[in-house]
C-alpha positions as CSV (number, residue, x, y, z in Angstrom):
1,X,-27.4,-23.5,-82.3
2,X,-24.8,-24.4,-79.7
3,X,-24.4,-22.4,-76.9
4,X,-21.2,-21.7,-74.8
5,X,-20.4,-20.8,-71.2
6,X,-18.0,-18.1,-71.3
7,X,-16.8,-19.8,-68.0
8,X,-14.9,-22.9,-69.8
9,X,-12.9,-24.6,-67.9
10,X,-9.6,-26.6,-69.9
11,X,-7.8,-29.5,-69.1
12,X,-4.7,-27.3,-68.4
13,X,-6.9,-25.1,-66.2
14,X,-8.5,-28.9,-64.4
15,X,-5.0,-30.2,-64.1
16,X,-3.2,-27.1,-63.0
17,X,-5.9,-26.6,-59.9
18,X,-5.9,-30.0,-58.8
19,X,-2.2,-30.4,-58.7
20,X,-2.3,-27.2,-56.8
21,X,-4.8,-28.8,-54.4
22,X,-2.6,-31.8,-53.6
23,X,0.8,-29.9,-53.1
24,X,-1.5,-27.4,-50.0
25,X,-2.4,-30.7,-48.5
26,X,0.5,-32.6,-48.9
27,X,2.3,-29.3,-47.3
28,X,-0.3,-29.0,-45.0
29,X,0.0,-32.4,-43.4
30,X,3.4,-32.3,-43.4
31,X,3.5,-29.3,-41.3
32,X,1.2,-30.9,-38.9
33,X,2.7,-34.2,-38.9
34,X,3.5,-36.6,-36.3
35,X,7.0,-36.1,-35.9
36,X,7.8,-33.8,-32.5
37,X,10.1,-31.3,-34.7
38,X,7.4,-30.3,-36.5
39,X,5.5,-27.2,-36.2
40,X,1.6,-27.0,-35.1
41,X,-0.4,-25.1,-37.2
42,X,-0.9,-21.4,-37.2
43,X,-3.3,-18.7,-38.1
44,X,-3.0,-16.3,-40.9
45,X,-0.5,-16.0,-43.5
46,X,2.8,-17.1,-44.0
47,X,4.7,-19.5,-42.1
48,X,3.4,-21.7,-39.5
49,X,3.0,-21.2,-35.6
50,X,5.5,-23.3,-33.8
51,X,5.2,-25.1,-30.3
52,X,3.4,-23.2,-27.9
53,X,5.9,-24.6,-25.5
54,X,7.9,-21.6,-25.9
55,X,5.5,-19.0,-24.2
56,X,6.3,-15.3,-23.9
57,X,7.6,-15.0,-20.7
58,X,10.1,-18.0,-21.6
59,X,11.1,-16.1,-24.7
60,X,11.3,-12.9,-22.6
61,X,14.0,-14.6,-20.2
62,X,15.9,-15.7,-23.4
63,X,15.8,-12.5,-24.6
64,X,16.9,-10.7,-21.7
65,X,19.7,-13.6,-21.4
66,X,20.9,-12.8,-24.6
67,X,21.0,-8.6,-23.5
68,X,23.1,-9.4,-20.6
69,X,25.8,-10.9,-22.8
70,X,28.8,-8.1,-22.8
71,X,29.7,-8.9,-26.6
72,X,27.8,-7.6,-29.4
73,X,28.0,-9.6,-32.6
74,X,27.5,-8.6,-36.2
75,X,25.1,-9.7,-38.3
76,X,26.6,-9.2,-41.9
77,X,24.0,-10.2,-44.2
78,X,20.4,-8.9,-43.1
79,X,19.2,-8.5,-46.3
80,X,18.6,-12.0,-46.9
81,X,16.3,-12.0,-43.8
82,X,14.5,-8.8,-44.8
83,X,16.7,-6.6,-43.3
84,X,18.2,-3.8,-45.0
85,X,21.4,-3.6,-46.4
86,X,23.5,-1.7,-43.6
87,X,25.0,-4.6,-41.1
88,X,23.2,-5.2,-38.1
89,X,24.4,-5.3,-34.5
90,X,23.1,-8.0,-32.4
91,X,23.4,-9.8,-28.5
92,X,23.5,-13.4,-29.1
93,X,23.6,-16.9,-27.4
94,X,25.1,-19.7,-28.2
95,X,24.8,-23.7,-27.4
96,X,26.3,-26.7,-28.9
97,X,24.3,-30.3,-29.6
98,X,26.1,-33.6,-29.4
99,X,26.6,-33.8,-33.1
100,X,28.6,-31.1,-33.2
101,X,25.8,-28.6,-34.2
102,X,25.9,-25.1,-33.3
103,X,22.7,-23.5,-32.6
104,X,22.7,-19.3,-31.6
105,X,20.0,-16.9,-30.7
106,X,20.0,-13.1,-31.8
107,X,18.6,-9.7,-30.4
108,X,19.2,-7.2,-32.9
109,X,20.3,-4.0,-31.5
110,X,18.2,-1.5,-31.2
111,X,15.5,-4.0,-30.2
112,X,12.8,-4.4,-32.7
113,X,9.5,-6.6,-32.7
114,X,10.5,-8.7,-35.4
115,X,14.2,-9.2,-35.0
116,X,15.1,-12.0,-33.4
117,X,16.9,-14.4,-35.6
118,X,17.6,-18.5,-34.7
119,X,20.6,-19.9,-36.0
120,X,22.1,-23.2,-36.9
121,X,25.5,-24.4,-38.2
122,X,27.9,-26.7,-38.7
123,X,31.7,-26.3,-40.1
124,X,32.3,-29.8,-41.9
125,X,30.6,-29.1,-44.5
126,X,30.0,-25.7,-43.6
127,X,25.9,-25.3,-43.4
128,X,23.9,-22.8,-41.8
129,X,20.3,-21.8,-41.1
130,X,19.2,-18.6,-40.1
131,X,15.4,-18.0,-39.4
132,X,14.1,-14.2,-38.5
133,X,11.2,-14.0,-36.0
134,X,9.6,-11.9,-33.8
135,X,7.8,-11.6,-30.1
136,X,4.6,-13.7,-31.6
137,X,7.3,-16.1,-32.5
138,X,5.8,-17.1,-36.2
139,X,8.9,-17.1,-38.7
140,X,8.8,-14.2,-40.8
141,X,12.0,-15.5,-43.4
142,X,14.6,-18.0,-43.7
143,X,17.5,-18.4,-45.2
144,X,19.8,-20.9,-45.9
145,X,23.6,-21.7,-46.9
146,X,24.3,-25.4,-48.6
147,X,27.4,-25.5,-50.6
148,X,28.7,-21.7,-50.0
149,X,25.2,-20.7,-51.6
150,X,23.2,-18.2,-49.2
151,X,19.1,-18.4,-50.6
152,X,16.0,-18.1,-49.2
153,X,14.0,-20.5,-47.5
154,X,10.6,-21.2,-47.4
155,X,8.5,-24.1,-47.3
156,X,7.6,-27.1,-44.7
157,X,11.8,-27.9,-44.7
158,X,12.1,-24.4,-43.3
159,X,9.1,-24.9,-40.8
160,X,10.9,-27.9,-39.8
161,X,13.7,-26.7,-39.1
162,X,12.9,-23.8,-37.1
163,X,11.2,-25.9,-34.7
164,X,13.7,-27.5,-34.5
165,X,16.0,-24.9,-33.2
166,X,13.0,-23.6,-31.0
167,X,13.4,-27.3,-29.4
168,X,16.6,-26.2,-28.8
169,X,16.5,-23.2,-26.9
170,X,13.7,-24.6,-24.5
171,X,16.2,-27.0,-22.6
């Protein structure tokens, strides 16, 4: 008489685990990589901790920056962030690369722990990248708009690029 584990494991089962194996580490060199835009690794869930270059107190002068700007600007589409639904009023700041890039930084009004969104865009082709984040300055969301589509963004791209725009607002 044979006897059988009731813990079998199948080849789809074999297959399907290992190929999940390689995608986390592939993704998780790739997020620590050698390249300076990229992120360092963080704790807990979600997406990575960025450069620890931008400390509190520097984020705390940006933020205050940004409050002492007279205009308010809207920000139409929060619920792609995680948001809400209702339009969002925020302080923002705004600097320009030498490719033509424009990068912004929001406070959303009334001030919140995790409302502080990075932007990037460009108008030929029009592109943007938004990334919402809060005083511990690990991205909560992302989204972003190639060819007039606006979708969420996840992933080491994403990682990427919002240390990327960190980089940005450090100079």
């Amino acid at each position: 008489m044979t006897v059988r584990s009731p813990l079998r494991l199948g080849r789809r089962t074999l297959l399907g685990s290992g190929l999940a194996w390689a995608l986390s580490t592939v993704a998780a060199e790739a997020q620590r990589g050698g390249s300076a835009d990229r992120p360092r690794g963080g704790s807990g869930t979600g997406a990575s901790r960025p450069s620890a270059s931008l400390d509190a107190d520097k984020l705390e002068a940006l933020i205050q920056q940004a409050l002492a700007e007279p205009d308010e600007t809207p920000l139409s589409r929060p619920a792609i962030l995680g948001l809400g639904s209702t339009a969002l009023t925020t302080k923002s700041l705004e600097r320009s690369d030498d490719q033509g890039e424009k990068y912004g930084f929001m406070v959303i009004i009334p001030r919140r722990d995790d409302g502080l969104v990075f932007f990037r865009g460009s108008s030929k082709p029009m592109f943007f990248a938004m990334h919402r984040t809060g005083d511990g300055m690990k991205r909560i969301t992302s989204a972003i708009n190639r060819g007039g589509k606006l979708e969420k963004w996840s992933g080491a791209d994403a990682d990427a690029d919002f240390a990327k725009q960190l980089a940005v607002w450090l100079k």
